[in-house]
mmCIF file of the C-alpha atoms, coordinates in Angstrom:
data_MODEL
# 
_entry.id   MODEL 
# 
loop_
_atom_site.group_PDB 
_atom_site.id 
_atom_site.type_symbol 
_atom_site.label_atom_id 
_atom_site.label_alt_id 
_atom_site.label_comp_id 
_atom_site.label_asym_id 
_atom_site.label_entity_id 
_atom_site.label_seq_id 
_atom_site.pdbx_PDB_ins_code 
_atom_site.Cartn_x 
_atom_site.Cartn_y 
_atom_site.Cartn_z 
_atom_site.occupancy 
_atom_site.B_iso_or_equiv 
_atom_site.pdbx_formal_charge 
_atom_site.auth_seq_id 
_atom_site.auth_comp_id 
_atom_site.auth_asym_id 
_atom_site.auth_atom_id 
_atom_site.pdbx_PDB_model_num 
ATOM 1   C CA . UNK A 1 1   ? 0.000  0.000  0.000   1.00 0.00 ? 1   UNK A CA 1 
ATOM 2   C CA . UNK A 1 2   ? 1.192  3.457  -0.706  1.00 0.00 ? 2   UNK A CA 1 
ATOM 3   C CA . UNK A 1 3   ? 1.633  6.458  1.123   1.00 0.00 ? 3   UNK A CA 1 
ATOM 4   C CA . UNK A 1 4   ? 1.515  10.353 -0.312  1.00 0.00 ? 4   UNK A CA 1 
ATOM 5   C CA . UNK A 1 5   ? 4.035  12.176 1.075   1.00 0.00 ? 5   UNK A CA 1 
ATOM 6   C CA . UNK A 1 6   ? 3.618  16.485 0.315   1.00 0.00 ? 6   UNK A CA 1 
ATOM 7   C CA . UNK A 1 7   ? 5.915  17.634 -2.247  1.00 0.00 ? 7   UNK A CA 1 
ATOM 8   C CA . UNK A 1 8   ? 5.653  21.252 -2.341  1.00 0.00 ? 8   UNK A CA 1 
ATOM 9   C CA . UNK A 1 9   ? 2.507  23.680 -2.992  1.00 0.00 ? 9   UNK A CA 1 
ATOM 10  C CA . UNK A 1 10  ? 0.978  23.772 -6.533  1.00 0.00 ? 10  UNK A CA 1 
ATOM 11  C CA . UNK A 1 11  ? 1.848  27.571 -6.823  1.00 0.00 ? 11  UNK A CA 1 
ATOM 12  C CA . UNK A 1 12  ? 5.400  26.757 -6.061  1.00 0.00 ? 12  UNK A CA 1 
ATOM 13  C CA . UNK A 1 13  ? 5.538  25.303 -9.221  1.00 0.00 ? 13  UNK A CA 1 
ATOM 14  C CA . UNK A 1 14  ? 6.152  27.926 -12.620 1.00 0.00 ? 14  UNK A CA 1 
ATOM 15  C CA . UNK A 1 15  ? 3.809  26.611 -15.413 1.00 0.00 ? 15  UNK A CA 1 
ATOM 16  C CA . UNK A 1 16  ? 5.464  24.586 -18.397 1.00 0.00 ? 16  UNK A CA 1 
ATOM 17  C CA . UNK A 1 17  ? 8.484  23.148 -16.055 1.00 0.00 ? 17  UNK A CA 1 
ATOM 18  C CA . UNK A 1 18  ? 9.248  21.133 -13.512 1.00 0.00 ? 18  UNK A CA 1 
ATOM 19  C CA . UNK A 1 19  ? 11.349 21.036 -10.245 1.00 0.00 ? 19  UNK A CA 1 
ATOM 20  C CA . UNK A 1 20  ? 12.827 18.017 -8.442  1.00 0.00 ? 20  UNK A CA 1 
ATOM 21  C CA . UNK A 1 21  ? 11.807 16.316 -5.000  1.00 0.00 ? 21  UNK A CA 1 
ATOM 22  C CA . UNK A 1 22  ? 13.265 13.699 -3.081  1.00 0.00 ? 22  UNK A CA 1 
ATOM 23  C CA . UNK A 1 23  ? 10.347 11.758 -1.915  1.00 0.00 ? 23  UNK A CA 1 
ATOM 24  C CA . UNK A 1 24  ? 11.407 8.360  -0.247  1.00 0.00 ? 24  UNK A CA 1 
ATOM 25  C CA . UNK A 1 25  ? 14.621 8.516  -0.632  1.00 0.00 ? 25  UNK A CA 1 
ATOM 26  C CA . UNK A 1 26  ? 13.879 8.282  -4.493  1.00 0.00 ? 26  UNK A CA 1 
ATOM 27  C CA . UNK A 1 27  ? 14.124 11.778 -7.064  1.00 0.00 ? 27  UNK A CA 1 
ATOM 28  C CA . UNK A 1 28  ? 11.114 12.194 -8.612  1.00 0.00 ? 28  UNK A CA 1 
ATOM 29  C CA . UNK A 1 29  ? 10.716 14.974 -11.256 1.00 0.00 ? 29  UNK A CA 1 
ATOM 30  C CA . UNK A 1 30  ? 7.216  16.851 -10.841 1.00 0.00 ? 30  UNK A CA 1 
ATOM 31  C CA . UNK A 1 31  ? 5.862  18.949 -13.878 1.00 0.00 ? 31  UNK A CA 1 
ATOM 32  C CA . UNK A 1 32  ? 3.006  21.194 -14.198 1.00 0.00 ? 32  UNK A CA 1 
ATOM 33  C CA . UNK A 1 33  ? 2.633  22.084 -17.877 1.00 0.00 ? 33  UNK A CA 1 
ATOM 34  C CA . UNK A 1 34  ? -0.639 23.870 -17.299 1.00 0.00 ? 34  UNK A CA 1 
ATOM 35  C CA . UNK A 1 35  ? -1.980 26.688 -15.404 1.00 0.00 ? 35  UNK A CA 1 
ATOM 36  C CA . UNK A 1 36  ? -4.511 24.655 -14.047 1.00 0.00 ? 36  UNK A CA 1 
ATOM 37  C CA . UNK A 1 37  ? -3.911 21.283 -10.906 1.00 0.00 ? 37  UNK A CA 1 
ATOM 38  C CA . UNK A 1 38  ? -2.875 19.173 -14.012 1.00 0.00 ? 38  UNK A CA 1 
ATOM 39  C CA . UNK A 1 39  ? 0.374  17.491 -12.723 1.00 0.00 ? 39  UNK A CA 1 
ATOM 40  C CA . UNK A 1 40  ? 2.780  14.501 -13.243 1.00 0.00 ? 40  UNK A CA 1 
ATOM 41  C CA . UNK A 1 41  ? 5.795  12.546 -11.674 1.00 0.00 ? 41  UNK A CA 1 
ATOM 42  C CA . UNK A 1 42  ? 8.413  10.642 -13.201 1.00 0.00 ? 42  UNK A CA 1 
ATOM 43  C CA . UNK A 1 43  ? 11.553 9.454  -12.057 1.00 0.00 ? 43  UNK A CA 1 
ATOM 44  C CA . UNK A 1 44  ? 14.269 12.179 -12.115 1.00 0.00 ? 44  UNK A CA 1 
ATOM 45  C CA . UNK A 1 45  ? 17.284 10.136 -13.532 1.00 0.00 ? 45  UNK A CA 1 
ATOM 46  C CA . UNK A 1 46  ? 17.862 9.960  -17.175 1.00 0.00 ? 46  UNK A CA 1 
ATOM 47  C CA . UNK A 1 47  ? 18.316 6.239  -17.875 1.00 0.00 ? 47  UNK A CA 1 
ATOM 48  C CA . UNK A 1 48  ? 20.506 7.350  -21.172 1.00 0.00 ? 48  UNK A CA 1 
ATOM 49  C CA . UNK A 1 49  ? 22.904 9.962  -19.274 1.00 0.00 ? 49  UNK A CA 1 
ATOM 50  C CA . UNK A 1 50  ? 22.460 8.568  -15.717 1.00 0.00 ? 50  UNK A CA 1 
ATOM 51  C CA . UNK A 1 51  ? 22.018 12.069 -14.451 1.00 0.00 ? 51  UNK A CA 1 
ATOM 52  C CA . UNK A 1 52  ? 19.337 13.678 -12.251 1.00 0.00 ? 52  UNK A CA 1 
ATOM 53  C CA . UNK A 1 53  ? 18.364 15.956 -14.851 1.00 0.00 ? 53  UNK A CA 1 
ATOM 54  C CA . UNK A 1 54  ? 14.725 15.170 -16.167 1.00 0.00 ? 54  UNK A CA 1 
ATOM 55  C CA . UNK A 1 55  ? 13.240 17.509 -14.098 1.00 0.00 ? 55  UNK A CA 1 
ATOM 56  C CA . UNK A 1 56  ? 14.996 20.270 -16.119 1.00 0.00 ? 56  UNK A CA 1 
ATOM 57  C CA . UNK A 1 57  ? 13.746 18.889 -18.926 1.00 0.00 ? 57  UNK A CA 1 
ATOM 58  C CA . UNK A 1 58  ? 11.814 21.103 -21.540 1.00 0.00 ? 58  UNK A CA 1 
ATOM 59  C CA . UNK A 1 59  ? 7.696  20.222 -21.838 1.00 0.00 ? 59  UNK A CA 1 
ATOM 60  C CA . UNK A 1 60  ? 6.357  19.527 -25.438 1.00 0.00 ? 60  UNK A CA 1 
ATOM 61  C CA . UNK A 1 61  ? 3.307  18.036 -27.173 1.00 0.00 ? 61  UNK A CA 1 
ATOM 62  C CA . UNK A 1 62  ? 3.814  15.512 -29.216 1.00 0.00 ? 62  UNK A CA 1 
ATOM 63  C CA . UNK A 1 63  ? 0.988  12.976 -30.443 1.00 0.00 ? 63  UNK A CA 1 
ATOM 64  C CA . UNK A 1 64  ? -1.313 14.591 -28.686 1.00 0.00 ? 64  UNK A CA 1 
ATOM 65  C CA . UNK A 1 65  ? 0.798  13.638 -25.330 1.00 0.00 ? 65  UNK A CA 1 
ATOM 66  C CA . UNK A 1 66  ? 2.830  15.672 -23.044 1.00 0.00 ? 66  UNK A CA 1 
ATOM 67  C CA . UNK A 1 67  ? 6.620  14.921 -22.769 1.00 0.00 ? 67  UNK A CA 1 
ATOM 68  C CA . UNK A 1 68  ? 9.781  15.766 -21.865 1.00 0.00 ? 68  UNK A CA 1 
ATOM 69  C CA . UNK A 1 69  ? 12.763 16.100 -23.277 1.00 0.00 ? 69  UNK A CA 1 
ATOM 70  C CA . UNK A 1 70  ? 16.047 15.302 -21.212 1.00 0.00 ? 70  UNK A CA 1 
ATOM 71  C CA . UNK A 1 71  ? 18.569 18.119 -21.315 1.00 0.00 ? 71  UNK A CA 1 
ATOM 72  C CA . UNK A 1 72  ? 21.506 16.314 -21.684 1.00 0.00 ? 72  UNK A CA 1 
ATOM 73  C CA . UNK A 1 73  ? 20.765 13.672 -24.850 1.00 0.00 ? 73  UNK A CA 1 
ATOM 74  C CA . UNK A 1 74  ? 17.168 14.921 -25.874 1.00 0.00 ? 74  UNK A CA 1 
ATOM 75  C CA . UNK A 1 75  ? 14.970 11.429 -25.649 1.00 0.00 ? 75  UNK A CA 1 
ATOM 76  C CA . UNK A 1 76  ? 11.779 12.169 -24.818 1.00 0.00 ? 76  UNK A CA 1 
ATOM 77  C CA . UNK A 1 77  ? 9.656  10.653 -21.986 1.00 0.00 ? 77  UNK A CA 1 
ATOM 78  C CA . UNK A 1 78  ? 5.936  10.680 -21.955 1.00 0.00 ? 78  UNK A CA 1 
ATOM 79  C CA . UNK A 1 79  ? 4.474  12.352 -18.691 1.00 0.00 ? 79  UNK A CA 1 
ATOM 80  C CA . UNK A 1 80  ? 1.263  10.119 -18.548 1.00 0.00 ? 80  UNK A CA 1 
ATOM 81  C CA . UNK A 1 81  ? 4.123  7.006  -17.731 1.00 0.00 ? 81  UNK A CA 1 
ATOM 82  C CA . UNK A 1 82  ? 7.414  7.572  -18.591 1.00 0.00 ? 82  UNK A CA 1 
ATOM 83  C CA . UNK A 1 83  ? 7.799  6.153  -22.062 1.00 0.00 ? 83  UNK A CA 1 
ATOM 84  C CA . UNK A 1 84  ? 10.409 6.788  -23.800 1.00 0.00 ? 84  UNK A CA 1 
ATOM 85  C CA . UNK A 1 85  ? 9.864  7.304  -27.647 1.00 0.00 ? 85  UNK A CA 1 
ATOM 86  C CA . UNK A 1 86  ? 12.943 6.587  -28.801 1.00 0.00 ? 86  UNK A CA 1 
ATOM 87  C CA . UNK A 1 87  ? 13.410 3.471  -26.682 1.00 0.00 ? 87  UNK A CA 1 
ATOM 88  C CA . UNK A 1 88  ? 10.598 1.821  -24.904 1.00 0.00 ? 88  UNK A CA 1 
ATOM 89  C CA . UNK A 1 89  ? 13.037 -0.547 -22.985 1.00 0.00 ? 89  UNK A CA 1 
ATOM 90  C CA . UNK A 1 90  ? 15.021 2.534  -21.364 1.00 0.00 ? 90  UNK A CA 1 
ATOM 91  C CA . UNK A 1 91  ? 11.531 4.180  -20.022 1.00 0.00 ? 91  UNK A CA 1 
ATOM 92  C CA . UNK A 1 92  ? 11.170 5.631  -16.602 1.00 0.00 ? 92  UNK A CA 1 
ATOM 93  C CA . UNK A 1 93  ? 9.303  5.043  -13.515 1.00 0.00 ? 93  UNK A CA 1 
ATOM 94  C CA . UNK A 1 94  ? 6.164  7.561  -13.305 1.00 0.00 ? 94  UNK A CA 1 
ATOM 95  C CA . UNK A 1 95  ? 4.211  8.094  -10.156 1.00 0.00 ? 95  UNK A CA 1 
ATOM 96  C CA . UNK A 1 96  ? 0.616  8.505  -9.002  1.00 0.00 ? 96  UNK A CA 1 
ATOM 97  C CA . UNK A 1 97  ? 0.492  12.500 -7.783  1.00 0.00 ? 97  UNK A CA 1 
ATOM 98  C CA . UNK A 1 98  ? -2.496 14.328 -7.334  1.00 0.00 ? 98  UNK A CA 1 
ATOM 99  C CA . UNK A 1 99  ? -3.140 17.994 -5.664  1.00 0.00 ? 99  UNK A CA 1 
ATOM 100 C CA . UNK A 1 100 ? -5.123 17.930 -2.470  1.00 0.00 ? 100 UNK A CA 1 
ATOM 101 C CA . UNK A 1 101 ? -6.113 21.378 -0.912  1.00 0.00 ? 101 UNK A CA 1 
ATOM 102 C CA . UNK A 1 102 ? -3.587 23.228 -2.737  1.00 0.00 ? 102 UNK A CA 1 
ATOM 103 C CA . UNK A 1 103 ? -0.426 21.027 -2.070  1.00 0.00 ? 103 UNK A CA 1 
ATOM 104 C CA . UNK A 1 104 ? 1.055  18.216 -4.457  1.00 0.00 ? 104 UNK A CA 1 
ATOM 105 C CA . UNK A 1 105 ? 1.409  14.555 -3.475  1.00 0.00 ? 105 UNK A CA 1 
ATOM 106 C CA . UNK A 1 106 ? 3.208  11.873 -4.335  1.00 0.00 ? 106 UNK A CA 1 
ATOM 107 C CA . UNK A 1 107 ? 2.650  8.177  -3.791  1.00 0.00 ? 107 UNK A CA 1 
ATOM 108 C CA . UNK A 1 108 ? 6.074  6.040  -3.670  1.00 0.00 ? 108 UNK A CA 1 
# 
């Protein structure tokens, strides 16, 4: 069974990027592409680059999806569950997060 641990308020967030939390003991990435509670979590290590660097990651549509481009090597992950397009077996872990009075939660 899970638990949601607070991240950070939703506000604390600028819209169309993402910031990095260590939740667990475990990085997770948290984006907020939109101005509205719309939110997502993936893991924050680039499986290509092995670098915590996803969360710095620039937000694009694609396919009608959301995604995010690493930094360092440009593969893209898909925010819904951390696909990766140009390698489904190097994908990442995404998280269930929601926003609960304001605040952003992760379950790990």
């Amino acid at each position: 069974m899970s638990h949601w641990y607070p991240v950070c308020s939703l506000e604390s967030i600028i819209l169309a990027t993402g910031v990095c939390a260590l939740v667990n003991n475990q990085q997770v990435a948290v984006f907020r592409p939109y101005a509205d509670d719309t939110v997502f979590a993936l893991s924050n290590i680039d499986p290509f680059a092995q670098a915590s660097v996803l969360s710095r990651g620039l937000i694009a549509e694609h396919q009608q999806a959301l995604w995010v481009a690493s930094p360092l090597k440009k593969q893209r992950f898909r925010l819904q569950d951390g696909l990766c397009m140009e390698d489904e077996s190097r994908s990442v872990t995404s998280y269930p997060i929601r926003v609960c009075d304001g605040m952003i939660e992760i379950a790990v």
